[in-house]
N, C-alpha and C positions, 0 to 999 in steps of 0.2 A: 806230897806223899806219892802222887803218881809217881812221880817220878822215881822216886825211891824204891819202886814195887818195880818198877821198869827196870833197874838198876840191879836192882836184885832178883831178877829173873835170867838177866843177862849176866849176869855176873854167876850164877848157877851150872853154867856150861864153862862155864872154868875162865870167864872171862873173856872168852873169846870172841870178837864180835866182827868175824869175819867167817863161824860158820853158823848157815842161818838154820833159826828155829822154826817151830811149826807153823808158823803167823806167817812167816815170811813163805813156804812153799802153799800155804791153801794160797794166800794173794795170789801166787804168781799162776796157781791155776786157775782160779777166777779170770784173774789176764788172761792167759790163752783160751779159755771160753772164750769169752767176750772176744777177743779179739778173729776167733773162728768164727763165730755168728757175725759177727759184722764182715770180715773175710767172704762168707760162705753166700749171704742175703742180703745185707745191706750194701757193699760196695760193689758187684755186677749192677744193679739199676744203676749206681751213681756215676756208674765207667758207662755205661751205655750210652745214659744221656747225656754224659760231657762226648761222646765219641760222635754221637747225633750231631752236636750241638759244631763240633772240631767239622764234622762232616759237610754240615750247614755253610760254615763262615766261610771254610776255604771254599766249597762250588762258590759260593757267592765274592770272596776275591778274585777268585778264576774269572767268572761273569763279569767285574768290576773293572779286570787288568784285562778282557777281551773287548770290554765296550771301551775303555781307553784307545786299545789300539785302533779298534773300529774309527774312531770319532779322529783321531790323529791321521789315519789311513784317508778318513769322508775329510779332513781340513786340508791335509795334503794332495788332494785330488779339487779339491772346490781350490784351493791357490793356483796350484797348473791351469784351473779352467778360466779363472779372473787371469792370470798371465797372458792365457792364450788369446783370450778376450780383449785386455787392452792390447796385443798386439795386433790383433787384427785389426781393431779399431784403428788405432796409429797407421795400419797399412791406408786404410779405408779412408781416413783424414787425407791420410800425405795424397793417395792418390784424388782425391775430389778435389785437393789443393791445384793439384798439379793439372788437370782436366779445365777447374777454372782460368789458371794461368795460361793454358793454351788457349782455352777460349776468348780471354778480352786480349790475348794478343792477335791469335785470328780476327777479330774485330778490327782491334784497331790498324790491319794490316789489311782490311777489308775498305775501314773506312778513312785508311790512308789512300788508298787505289782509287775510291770513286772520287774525294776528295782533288788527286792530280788529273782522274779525269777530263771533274767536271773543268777544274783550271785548265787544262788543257782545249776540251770543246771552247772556253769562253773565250780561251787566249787568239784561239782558231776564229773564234766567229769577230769577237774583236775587230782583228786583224782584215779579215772579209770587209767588215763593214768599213774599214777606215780606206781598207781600198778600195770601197765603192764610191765613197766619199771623196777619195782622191781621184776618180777616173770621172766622176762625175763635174767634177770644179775643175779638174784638167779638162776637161767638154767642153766646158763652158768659159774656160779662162782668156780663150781666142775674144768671145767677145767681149769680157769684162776686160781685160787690156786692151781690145780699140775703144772702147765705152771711156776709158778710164783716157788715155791718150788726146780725144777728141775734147773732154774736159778740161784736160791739158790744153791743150792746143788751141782748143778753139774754134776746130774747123772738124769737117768729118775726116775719121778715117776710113779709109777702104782697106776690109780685112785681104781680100785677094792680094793688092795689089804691094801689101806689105807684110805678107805672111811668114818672111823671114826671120823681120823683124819680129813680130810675134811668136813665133817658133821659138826664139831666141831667148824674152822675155819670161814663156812659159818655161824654160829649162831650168834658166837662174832661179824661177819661184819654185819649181819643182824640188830642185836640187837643197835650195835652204830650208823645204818642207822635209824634207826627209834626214835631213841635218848633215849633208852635204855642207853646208856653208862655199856657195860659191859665192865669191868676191863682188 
């Protein structure tokens, strides 16, 4: 029956229900009330604090995309200083490398020198000594060849009187002493 009372209310205005009755203009001023009160007091706080809140977030993206770059500017500067660092380092290596390589070569170019020295002083004294050795038994060789001749012989020799001979003797032992090889 509502409905029918609806029906026939509408149907009063000849049918037409495309102009509207009175139900439908109080609504729609209630609407624009309403809609001006909330307009008028209710949506300035709600725009405020969303504009607070809009105000808020972006300083603090700003803050967020400023400390990025900060941190990417501090990472980009802390790599150049680790770069710069192992290359100095590398310098610092190669050259203590190179500092040592000079030094046990100077060494060994040190203790190659005393080394031929000392070979050298010993070759020197050696040498000294074998000719002392030689000039001493060459001294002496006069009379270990009459010494040696008379054991031969059997009788004495006289170094004076055969000194040629001896002269002679010592030459030949001299000469195979030093490797002469005379015949």
């Amino acid at each position: 029956m509502l409905f029918a009372s609806a029906g026939a209310a509408s149907s009063g205005n000849g049918g037409n229900f495309l102009i509207p009755n009175g139900t439908f203009v109080v609504e729609l001023v209630i609407f624009l009330v309403v809609l001006g009160v909330v307009a008028k007091w209710i949506l300035p706080p709600l725009q405020q604090v969303s504009e607070t809140r809009r105000v808020r977030i972006s300083a603090a993206l700003q803050k967020a995309e400023e400390a990025r770059a900060e941190s990417q500017t501090a990472l980009a500067e802390r790599e150049r200083v680790m770069t710069e660092a192992r290359a100095q380092a590398r310098v610092i290596v190669d050259h203590a490398n190179q500092g040592a390589d000079l030094a046990f070569q100077h060494g060994r170019q040190r203790g190659q020198e005393e080394y031929d020295r000392l070979v050298k002083a010993s070759r020197a004294e050696t040498a000294e000594e074998g000719r002392r050795a030689r000039d001493e038994l060459i001294g002496r060789l006069d009379t270990l060849v009459a010494s040696a001749a008379e054991r031969v012989l059997g009788s004495r020799v006289d170094v004076d009187q055969h000194r040629a001979l001896i002269d002679e003797a010592i030459a030949a032992a001299a000469a195979t002493a030093t490797g002469g090889g005379a015949g």
